[in-house]
C-alpha positions as CSV (number, residue, x, y, z in Angstrom):
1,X,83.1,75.1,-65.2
2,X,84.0,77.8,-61.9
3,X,83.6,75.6,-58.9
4,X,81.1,77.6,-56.6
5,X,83.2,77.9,-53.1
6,X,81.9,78.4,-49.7
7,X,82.5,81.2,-47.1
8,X,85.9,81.8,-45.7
9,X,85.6,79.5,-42.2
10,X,88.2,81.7,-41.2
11,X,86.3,85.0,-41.4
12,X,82.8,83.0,-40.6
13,X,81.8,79.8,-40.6
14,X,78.0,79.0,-40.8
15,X,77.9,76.1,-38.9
16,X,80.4,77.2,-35.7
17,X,78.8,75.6,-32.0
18,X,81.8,76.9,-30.3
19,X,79.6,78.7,-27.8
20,X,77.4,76.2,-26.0
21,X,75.5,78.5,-24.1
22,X,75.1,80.4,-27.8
23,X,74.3,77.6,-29.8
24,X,71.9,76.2,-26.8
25,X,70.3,79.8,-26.9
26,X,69.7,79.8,-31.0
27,X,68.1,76.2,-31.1
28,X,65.5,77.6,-28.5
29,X,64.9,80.9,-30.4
30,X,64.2,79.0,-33.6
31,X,62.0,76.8,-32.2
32,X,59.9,79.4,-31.0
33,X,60.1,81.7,-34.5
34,X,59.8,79.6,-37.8
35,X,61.7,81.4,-40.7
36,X,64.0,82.8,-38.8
37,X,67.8,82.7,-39.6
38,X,69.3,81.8,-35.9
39,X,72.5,81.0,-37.1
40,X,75.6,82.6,-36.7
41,X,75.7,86.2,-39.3
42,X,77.6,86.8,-41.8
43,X,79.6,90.0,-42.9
44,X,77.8,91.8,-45.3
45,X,78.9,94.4,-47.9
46,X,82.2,94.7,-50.3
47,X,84.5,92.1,-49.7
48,X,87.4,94.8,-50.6
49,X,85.8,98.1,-48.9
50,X,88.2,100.1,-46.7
51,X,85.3,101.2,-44.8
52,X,84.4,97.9,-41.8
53,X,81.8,98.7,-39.7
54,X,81.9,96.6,-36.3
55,X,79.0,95.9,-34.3
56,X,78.4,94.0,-30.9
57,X,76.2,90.8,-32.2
58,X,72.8,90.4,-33.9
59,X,69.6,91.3,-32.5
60,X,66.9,89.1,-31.9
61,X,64.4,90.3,-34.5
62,X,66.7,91.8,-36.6
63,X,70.1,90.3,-37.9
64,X,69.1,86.8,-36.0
65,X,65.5,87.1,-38.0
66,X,67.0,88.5,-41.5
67,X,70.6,86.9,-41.5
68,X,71.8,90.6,-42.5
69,X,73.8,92.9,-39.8
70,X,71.5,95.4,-38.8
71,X,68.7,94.4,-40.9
72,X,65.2,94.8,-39.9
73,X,65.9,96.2,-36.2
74,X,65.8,99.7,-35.1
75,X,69.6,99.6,-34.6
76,X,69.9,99.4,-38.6
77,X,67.2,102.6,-39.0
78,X,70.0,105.1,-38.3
79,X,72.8,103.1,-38.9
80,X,71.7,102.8,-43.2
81,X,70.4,106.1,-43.4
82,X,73.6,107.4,-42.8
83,X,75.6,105.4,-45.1
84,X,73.6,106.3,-47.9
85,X,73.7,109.7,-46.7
86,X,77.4,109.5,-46.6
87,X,77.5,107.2,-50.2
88,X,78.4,103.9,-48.5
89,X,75.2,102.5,-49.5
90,X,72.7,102.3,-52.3
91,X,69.7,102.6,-50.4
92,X,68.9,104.2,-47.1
93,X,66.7,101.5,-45.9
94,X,67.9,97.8,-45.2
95,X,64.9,95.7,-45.4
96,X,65.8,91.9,-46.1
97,X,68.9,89.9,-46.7
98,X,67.1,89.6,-50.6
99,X,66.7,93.2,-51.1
100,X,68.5,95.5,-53.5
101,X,70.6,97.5,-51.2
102,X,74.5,97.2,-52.4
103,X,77.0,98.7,-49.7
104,X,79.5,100.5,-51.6
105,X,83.3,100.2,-50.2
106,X,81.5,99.5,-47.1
107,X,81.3,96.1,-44.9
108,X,79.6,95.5,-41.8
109,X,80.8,92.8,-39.2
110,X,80.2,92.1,-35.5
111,X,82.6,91.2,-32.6
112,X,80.1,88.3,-31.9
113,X,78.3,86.2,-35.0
114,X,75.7,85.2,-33.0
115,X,72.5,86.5,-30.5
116,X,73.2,86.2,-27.1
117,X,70.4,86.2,-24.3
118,X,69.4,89.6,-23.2
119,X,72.1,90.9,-26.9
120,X,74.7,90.3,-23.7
121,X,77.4,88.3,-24.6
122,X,79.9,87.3,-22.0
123,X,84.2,87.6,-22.1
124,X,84.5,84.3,-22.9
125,X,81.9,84.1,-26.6
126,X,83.3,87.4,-27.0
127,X,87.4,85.8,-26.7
128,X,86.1,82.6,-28.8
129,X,84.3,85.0,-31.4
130,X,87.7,86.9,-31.8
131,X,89.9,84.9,-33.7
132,X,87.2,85.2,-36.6
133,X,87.6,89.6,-36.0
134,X,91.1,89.3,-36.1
135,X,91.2,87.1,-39.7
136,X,88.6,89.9,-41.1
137,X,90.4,92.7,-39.9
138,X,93.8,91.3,-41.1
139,X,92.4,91.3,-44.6
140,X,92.2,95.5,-45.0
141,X,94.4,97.0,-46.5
142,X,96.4,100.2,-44.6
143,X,94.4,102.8,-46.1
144,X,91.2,101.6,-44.5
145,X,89.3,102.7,-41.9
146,X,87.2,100.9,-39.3
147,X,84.7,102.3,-37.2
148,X,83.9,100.9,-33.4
149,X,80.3,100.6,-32.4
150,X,80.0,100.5,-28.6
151,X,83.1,100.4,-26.2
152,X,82.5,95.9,-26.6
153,X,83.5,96.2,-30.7
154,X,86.0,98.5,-29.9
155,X,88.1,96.3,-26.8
156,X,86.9,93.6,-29.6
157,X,89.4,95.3,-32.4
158,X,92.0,96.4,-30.0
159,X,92.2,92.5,-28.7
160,X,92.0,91.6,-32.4
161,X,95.2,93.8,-33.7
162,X,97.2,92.1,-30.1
163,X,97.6,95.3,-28.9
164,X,97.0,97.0,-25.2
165,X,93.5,97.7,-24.3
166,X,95.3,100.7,-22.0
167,X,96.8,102.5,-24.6
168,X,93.4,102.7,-27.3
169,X,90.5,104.2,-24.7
170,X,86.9,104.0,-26.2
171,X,85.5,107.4,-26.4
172,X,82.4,108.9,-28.8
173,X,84.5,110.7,-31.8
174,X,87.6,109.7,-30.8
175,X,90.1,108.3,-33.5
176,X,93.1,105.9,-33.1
177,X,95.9,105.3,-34.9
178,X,96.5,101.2,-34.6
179,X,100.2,100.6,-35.3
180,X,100.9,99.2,-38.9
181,X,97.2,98.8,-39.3
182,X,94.5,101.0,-40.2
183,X,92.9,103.8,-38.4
184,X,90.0,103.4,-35.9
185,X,87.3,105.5,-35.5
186,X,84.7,105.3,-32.5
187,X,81.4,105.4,-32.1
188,X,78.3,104.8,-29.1
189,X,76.1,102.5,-30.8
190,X,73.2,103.0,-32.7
191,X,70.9,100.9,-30.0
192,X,67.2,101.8,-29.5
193,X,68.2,102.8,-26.0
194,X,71.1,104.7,-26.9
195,X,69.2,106.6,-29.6
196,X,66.0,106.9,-27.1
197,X,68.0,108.4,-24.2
198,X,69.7,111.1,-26.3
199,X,72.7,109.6,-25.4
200,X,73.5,109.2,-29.3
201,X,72.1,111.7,-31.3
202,X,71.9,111.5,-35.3
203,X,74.0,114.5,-36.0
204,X,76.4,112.6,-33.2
205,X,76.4,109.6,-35.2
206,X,76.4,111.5,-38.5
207,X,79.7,113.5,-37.5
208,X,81.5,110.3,-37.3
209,X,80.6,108.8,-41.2
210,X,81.5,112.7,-42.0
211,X,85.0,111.8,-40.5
212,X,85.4,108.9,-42.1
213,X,83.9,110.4,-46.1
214,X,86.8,112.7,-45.4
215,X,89.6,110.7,-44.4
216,X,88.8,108.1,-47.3
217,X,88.4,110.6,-49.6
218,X,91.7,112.1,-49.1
219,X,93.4,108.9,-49.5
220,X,92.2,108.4,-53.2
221,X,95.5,108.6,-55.4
């Protein structure tokens, strides 16, 4: 009989308090909303994808509510259209953590596993959450890619890999080679107010899953 074996605690672990201002914060929210997941979320996707997606931390009535990244927010409108668009996902809409929808050498992560107040986590949840990026991110092999969602996730990776947050600046489009790693590939994020504002347009965030298609498709052998 196959033994059925828990998440890697390394990568995330279900059950972390290490934030108490966090975990003080979730036991409130989930008092107030019955049903929903307020717990810290896990990665979600192919476990061997070269494609990691990194957000900041789950929304309130999204990721928080549907224990899926992006799932059932407005930040997760845009973000799965594309990557079925772009063939990193089986369906264009994510609408539960039960549904259908298979990413395909695709994972999605966050620099934080769990909803801050105000989705404003401060340096030091950010520092704690980090050692869990860093174990995730060490996994992937040095073909893959991983793309940066907000200037937060991308200080997140660069502080992940130990490397100099002077050297790797966060800009929209803008693509870094990390050192014996894999390549990193920036993007604003796919926020309500970001996508509201016109400060990120879809053919914006289109242009940078178009990069990526590319770049993984040329390294097929």
């Amino acid at each position: 009989m196959t033994r059925k074996t828990g998440p890697d605690k390394s990568i995330y672990d279900p059950d972390c308090r290490q934030c108490p201002r966090l975990a003080t914060f979730l036991d409130a929210v989930a008092e107030k909303n019955e049903g929903y997941h307020c717990a810290p979320v896990a990665p979600f996707g192919d476990a061997n994808a070269r494609l990691l997606i990194v957000g900041l931390a789950p929304g309130m009535h999204g990721a928080n509510r549907t224990g899926r990244p992006f799932t059932g927010d407005h930040a997760g409108i845009l973000l799965y259209q594309t990557l079925f668009d772009f063939g990193f996902s089986s369906a264009n809409e994510s609408i539960a953590a039960d549904d259908r929808l298979r990413l395909l050498d695709c994972r999605i992560t966050n620099a934080v596993k769990c909803l801050p107040p105000e989705n404003k986590p401060v340096g030091a949840e950010i520092n704690t959450c980090n050692t869990f990026l860093a174990n995730e991110l060490a996994t992937l092999s040095a073909d893959s890619l991983v793309i940066a969602l907000g200037g937060i996730a991308h200080r997140a990776i660069v502080r992940a890999c130990g490397l100099r947050q002077a050297d790797f600046k966060f800009g929209h489009g803008a693509e870094h080679a990390l050192p014996e790693r894999f390549t990193m590939l920036d993007s604003y994020h796919c926020s309500r107010y970001n996508t509201n504002t016109g400060r990120l347009t879809p053919d914006m965030f289109r242009a940078v899953f178009a990069r990526a298609r590319s770049l993984l498709d040329q390294r097929v052998t």
